[in-house]
Residue frames as a rotation matrix with the C-alpha (Angstrom) as fourth column:
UNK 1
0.586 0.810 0.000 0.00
0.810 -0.586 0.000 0.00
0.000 0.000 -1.000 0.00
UNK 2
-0.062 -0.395 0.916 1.21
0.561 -0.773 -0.296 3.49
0.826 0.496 0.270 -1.01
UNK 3
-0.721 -0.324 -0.612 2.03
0.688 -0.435 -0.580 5.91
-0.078 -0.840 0.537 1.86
UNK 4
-0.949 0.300 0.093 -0.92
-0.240 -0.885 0.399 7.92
0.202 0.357 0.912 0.28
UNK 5
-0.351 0.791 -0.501 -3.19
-0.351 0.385 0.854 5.54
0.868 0.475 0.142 0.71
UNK 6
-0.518 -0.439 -0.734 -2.45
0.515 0.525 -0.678 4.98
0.683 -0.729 -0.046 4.02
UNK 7
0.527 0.764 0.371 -4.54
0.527 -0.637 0.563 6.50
0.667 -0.101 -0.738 6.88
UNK 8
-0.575 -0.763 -0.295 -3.03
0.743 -0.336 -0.579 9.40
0.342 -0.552 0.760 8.51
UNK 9
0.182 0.550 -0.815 -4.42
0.449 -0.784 -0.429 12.81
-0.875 -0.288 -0.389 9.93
UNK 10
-0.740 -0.266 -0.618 -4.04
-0.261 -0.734 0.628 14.22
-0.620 0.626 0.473 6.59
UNK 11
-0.788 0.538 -0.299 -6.18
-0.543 -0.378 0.750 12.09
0.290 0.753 0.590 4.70
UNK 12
-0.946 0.320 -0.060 -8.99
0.270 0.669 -0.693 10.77
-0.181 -0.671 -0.719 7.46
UNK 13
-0.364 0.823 -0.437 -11.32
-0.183 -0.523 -0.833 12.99
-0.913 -0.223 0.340 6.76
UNK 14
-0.238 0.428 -0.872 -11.70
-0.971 -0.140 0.196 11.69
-0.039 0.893 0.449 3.19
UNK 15
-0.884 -0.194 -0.425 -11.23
-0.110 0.970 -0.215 7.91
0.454 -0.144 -0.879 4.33
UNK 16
-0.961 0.277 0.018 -14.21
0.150 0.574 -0.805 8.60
-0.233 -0.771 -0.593 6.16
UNK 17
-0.060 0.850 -0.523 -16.28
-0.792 -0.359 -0.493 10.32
-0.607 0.385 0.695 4.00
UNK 18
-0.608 -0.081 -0.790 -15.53
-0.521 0.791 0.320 7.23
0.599 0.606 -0.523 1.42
UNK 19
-0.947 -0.003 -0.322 -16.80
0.087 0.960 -0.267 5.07
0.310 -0.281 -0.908 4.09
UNK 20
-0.407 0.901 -0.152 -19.92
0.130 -0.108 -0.986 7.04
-0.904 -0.421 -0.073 4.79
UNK 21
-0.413 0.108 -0.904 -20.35
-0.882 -0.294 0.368 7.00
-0.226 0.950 0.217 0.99
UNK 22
-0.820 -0.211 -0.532 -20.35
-0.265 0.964 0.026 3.29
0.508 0.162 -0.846 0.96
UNK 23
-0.794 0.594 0.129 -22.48
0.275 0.540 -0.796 2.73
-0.542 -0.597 -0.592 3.75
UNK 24
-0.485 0.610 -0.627 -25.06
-0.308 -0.790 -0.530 5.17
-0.818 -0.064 0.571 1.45
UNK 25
-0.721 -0.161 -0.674 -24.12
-0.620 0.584 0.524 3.15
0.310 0.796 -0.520 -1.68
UNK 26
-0.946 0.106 -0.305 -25.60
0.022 0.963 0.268 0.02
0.322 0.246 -0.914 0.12
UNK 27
-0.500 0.816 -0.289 -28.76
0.473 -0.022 -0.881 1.84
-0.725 -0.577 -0.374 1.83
UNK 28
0.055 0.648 -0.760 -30.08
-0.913 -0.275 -0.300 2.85
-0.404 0.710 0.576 -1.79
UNK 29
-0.777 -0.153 -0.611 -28.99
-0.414 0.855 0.312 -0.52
0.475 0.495 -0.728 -3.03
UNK 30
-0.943 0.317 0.105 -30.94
0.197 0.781 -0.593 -2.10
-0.270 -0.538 -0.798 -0.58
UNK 31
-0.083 0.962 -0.262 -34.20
-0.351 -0.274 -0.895 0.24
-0.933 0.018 0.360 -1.26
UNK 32
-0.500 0.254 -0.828 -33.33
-0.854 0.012 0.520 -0.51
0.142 0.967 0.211 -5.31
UNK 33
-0.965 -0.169 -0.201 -33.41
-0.122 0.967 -0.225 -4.38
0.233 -0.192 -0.953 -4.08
UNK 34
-0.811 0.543 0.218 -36.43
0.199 0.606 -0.770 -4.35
-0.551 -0.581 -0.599 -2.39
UNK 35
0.072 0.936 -0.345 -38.54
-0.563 -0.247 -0.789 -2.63
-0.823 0.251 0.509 -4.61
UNK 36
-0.398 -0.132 -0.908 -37.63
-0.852 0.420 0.312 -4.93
0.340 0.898 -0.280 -7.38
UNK 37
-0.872 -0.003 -0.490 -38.41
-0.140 0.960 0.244 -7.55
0.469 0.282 -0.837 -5.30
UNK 38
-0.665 0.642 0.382 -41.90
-0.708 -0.379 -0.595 -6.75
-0.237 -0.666 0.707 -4.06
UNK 39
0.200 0.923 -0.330 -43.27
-0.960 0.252 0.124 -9.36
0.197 0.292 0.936 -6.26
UNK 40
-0.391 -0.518 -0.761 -41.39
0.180 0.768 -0.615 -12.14
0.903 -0.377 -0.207 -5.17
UNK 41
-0.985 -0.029 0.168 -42.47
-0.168 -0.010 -0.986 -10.98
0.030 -1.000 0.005 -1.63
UNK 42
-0.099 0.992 0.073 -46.03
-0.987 -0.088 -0.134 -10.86
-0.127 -0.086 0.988 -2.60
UNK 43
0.080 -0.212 -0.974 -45.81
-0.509 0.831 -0.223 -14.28
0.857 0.514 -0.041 -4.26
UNK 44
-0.412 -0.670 -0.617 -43.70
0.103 0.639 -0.762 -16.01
0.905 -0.378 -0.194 -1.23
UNK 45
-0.984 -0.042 -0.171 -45.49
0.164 0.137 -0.977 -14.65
0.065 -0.990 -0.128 1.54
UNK 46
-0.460 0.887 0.024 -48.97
0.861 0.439 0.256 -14.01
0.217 0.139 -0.966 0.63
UNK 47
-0.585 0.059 -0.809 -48.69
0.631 -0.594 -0.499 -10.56
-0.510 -0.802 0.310 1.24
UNK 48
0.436 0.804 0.405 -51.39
0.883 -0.294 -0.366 -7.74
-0.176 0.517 -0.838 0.14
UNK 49
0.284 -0.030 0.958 -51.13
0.606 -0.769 -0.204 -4.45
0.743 0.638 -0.200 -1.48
UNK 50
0.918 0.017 0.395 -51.66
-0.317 -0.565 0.762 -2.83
0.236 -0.825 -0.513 1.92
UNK 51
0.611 -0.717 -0.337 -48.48
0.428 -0.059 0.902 -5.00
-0.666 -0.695 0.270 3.33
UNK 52
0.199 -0.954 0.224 -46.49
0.965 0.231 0.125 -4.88
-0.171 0.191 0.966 0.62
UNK 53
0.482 0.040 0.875 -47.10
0.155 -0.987 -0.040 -0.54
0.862 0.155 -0.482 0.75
UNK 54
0.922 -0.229 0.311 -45.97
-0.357 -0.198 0.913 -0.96
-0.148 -0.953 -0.265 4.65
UNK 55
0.629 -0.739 0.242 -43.02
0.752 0.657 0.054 -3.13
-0.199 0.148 0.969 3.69
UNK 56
0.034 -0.391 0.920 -41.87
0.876 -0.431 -0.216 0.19
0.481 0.813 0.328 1.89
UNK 57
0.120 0.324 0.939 -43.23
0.096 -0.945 0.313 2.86
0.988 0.053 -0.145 4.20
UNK 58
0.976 -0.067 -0.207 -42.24
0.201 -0.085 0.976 1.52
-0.083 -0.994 -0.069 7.67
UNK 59
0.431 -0.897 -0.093 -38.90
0.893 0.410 0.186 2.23
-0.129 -0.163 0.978 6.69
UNK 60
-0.686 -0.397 0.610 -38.92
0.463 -0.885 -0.055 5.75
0.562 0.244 0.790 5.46
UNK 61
0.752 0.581 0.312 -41.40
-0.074 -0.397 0.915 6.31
0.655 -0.711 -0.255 8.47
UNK 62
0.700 -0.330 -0.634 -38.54
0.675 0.012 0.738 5.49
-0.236 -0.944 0.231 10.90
UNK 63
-0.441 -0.873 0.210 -36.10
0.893 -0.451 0.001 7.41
0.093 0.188 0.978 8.84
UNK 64
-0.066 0.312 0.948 -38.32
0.455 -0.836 0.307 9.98
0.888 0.452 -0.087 8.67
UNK 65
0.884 0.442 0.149 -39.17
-0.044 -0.238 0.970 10.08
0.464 -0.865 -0.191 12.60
UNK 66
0.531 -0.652 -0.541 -35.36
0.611 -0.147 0.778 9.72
-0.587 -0.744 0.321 13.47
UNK 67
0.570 -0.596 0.566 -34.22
0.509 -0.285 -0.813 12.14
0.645 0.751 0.140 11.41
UNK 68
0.715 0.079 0.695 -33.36
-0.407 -0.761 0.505 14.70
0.569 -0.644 -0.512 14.35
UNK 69
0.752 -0.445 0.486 -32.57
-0.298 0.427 0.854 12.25
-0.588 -0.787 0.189 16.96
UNK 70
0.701 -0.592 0.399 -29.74
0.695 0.692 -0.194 10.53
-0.161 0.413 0.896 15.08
UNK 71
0.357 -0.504 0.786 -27.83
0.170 -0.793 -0.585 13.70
0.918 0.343 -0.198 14.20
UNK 72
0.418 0.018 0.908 -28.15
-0.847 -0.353 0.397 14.06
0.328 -0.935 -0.133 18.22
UNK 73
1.000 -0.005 0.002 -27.36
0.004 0.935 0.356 10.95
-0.004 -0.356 0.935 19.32
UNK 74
0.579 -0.807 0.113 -23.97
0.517 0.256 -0.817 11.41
0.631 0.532 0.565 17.31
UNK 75
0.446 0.193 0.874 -23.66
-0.117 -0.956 0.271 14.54
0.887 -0.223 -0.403 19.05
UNK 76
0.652 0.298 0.697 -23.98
-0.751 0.130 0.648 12.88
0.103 -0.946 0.308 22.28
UNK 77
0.896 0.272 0.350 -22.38
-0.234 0.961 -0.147 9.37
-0.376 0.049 0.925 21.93
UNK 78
-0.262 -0.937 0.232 -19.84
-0.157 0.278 0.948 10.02
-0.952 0.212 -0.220 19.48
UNK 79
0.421 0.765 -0.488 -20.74
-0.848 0.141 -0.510 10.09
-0.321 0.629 0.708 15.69
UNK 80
-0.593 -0.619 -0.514 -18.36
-0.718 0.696 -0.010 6.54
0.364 0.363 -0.858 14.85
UNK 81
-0.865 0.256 0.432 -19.84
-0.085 0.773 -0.629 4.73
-0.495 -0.581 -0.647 17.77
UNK 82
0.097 0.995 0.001 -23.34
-0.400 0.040 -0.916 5.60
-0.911 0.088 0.402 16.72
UNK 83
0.294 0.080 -0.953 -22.54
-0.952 -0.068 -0.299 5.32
-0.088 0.995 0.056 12.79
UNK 84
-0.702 -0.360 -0.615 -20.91
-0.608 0.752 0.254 1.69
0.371 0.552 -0.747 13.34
UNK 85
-0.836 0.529 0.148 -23.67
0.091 0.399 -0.912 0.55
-0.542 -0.749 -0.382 15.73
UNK 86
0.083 0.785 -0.614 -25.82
-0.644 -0.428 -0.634 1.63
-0.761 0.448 0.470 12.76
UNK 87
-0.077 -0.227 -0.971 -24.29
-0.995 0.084 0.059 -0.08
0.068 0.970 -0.232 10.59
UNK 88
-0.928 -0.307 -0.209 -24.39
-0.281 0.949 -0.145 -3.56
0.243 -0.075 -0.967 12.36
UNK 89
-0.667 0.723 0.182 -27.27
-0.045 0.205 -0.978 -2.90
-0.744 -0.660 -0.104 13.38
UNK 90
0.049 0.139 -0.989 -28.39
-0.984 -0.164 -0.071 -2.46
-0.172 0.977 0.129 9.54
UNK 91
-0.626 -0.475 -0.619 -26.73
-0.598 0.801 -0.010 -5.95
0.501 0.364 -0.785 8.83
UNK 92
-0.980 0.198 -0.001 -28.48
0.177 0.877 -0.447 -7.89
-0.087 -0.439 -0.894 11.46
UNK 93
-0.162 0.932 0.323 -31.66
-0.381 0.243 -0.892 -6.76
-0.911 -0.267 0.316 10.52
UNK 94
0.231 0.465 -0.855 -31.24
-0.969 0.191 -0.158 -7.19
0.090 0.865 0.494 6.85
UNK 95
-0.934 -0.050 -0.354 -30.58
-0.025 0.997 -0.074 -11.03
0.357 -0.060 -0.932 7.84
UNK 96
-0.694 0.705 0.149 -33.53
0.134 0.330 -0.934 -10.86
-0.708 -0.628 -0.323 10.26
UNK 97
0.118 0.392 -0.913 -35.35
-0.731 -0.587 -0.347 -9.77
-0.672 0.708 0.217 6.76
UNK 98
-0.590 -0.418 -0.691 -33.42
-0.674 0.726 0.136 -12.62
0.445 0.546 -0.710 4.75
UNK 99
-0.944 0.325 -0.057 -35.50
0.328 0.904 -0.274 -15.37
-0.038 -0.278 -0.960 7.04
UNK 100
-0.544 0.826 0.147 -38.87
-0.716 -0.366 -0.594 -13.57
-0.437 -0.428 0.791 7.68
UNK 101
-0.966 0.258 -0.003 -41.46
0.249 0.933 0.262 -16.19
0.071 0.252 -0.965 7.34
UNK 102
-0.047 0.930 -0.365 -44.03
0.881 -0.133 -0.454 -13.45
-0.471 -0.343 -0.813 7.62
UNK 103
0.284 0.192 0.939 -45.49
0.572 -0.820 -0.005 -10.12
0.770 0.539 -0.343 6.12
UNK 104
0.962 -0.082 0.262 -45.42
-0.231 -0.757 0.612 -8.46
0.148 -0.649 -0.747 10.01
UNK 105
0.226 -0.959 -0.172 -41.40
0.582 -0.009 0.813 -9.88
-0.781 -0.284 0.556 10.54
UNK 106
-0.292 -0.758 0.583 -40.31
0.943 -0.331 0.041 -8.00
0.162 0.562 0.811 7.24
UNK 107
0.560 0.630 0.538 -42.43
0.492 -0.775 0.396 -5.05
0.667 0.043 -0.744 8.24
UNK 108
0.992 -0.049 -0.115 -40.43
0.081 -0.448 0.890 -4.99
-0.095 -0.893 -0.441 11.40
UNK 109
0.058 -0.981 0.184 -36.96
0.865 0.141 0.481 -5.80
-0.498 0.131 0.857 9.93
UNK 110
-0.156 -0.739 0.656 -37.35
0.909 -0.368 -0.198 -2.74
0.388 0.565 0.728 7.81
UNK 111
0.858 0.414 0.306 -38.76
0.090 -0.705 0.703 -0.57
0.507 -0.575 -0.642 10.62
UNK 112
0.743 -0.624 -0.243 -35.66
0.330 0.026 0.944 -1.58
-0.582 -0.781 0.225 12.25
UNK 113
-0.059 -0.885 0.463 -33.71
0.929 0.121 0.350 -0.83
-0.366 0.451 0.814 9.18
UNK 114
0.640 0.422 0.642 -35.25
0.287 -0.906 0.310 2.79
0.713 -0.014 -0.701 8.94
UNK 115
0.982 -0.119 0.144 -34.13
-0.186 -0.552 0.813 3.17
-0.017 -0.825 -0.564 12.49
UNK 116
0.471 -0.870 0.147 -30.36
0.625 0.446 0.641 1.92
-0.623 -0.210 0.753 11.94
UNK 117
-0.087 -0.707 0.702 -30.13
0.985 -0.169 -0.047 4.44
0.152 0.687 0.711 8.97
UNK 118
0.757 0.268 0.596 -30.49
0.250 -0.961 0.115 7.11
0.604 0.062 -0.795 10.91
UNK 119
0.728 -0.665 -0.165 -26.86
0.495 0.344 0.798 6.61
-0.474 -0.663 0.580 12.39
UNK 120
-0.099 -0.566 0.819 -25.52
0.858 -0.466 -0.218 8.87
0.505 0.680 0.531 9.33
UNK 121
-0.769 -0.530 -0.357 -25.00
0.594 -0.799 -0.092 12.39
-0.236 -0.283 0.930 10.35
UNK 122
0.131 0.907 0.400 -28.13
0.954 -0.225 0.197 14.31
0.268 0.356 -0.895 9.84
UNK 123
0.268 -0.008 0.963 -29.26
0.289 -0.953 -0.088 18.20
0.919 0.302 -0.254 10.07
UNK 124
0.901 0.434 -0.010 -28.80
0.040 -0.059 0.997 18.09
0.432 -0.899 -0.071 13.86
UNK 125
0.591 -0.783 -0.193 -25.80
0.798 0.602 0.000 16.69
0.117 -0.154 0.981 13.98
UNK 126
0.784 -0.070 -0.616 -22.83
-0.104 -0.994 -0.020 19.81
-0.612 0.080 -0.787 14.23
UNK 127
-0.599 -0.666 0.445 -20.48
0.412 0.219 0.884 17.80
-0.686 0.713 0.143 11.86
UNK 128
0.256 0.435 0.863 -23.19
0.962 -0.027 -0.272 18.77
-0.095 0.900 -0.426 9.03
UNK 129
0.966 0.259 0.004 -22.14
0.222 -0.821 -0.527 22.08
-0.133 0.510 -0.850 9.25
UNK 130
-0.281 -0.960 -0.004 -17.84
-0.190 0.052 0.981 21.19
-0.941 0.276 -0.196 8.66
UNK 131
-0.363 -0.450 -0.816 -16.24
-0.811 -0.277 0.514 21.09
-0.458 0.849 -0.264 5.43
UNK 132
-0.993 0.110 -0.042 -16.38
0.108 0.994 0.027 16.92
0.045 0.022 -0.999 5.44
UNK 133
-0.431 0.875 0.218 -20.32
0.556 0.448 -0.700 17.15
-0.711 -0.180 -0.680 6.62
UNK 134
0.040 0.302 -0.953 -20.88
-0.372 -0.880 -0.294 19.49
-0.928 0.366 0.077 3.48
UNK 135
-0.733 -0.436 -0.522 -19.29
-0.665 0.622 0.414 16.76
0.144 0.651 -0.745 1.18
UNK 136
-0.977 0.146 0.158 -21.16
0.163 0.981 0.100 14.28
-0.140 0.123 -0.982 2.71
UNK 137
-0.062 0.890 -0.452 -24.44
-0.107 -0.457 -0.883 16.53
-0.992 -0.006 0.124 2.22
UNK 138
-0.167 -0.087 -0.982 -23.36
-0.959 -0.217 0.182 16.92
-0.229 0.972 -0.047 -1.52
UNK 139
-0.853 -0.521 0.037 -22.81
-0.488 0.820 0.300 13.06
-0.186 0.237 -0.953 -1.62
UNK 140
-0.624 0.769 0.140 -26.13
0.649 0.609 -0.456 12.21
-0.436 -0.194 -0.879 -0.50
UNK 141
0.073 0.633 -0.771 -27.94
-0.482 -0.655 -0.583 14.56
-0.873 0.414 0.257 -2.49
UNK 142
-0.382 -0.270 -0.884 -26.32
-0.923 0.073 0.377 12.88
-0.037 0.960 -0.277 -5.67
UNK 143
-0.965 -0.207 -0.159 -27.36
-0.222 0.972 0.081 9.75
0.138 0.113 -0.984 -4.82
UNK 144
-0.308 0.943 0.128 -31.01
-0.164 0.080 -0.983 10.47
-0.937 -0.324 0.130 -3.55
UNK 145
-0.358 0.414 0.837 -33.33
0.546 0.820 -0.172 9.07
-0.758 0.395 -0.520 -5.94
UNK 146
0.623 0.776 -0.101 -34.66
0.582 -0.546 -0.603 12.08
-0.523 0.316 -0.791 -7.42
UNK 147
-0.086 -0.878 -0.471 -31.53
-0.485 -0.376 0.790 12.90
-0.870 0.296 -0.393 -9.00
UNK 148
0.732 0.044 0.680 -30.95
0.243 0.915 -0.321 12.09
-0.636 0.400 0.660 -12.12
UNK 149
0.599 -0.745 -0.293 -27.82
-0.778 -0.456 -0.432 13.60
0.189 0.487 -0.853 -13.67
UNK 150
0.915 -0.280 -0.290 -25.99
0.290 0.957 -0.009 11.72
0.281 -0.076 0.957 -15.19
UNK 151
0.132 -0.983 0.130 -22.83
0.258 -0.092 -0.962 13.42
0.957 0.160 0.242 -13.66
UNK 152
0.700 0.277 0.658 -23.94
-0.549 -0.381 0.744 12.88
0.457 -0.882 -0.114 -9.97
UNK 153
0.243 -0.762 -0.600 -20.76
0.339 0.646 -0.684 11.72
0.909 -0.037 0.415 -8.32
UNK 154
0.838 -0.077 -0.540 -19.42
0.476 -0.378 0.794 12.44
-0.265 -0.923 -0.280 -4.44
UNK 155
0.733 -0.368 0.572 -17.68
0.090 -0.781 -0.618 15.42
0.674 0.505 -0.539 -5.25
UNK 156
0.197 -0.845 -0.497 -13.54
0.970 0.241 -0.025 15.63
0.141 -0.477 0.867 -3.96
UNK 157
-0.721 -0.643 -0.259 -12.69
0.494 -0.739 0.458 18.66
-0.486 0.202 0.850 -5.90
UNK 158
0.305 0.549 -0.778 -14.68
-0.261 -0.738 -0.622 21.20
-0.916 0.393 -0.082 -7.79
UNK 159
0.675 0.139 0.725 -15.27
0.613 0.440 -0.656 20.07
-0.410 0.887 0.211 -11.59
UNK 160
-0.175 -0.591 -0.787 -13.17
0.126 -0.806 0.578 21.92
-0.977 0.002 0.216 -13.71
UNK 161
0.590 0.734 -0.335 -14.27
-0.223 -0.250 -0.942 23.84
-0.776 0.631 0.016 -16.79
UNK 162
0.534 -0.471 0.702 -12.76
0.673 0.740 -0.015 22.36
-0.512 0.481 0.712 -20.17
């Protein structure tokens, strides 16, 4: 490994945005995932219109209802601790999701996964207003669904003009 690549106090603050990039990467992956597989869920569990609308909406209800408290939490807690405790806590529900053998266990696996992605820095948070929590504002804007440009990328450097 290159001495550049390496983590020092010079380049942590981008090592960690990367890694809070990533963790975003796989919480849209997962939403792409699930909505592709709604019919398979309808199919496999017998579920109705009504669950398979909750299946979708208890999760961006919890994200929506911690949006605050997470940002705080970090605050409080530490934002790493909280952000890897999110993250495992992410993982073990999308397994507890991976068995459900019901419509009301995936409801709750992604109620819990709502509430695990709110371990990202949020508006509360006072990292959102540093250099690094601007970047990672910019990141997650490019990546939010309603984007569509096709030059939406987590910005290092300002583009430069040709």
């Amino acid at each position: 490994m290159t001495e550049r690549m390496r983590l020092n106090e010079d380049n942590r603050r981008w090592w960690t945005l990367a890694a809070m990039c990533f963790a975003l990467f796989m919480v849209m992956l997962d939403n792409t995932v699930v909505n592709v597989a709604l019919p398979a869920i309808q199919s496999d569990l017998h579920a109705s219109i009504a669950g398979l609308e909750w299946t979708v909406n208890a999760y961006t209800l919890a994200v929506g209802v911690l949006l605050v408290t997470g940002g705080r939490l970090g605050d409080i807690f530490g934002r790493r601790k909280v952000f890897l405790f999110g993250v495992v806590l992410f993982a073990a529900s999308s397994a507890f999701i991976g068995f459900s053998q019901s419509q009301a266990w995936l409801i709750s696996g992604r109620t819990i996964q709502g509430a695990a992605r709110r371990s990202e820095p949020g508006p509360a948070s006072a990292h959102w207003r540093s250099r690094s929590g601007r970047s990672w504002a910019a990141c997650s804007s490019s990546t939010s669904p309603g984007n569509r440009s096709s030059s939406s990328t987590c910005p290092s450097r300002p583009a430069r003009s040709p």
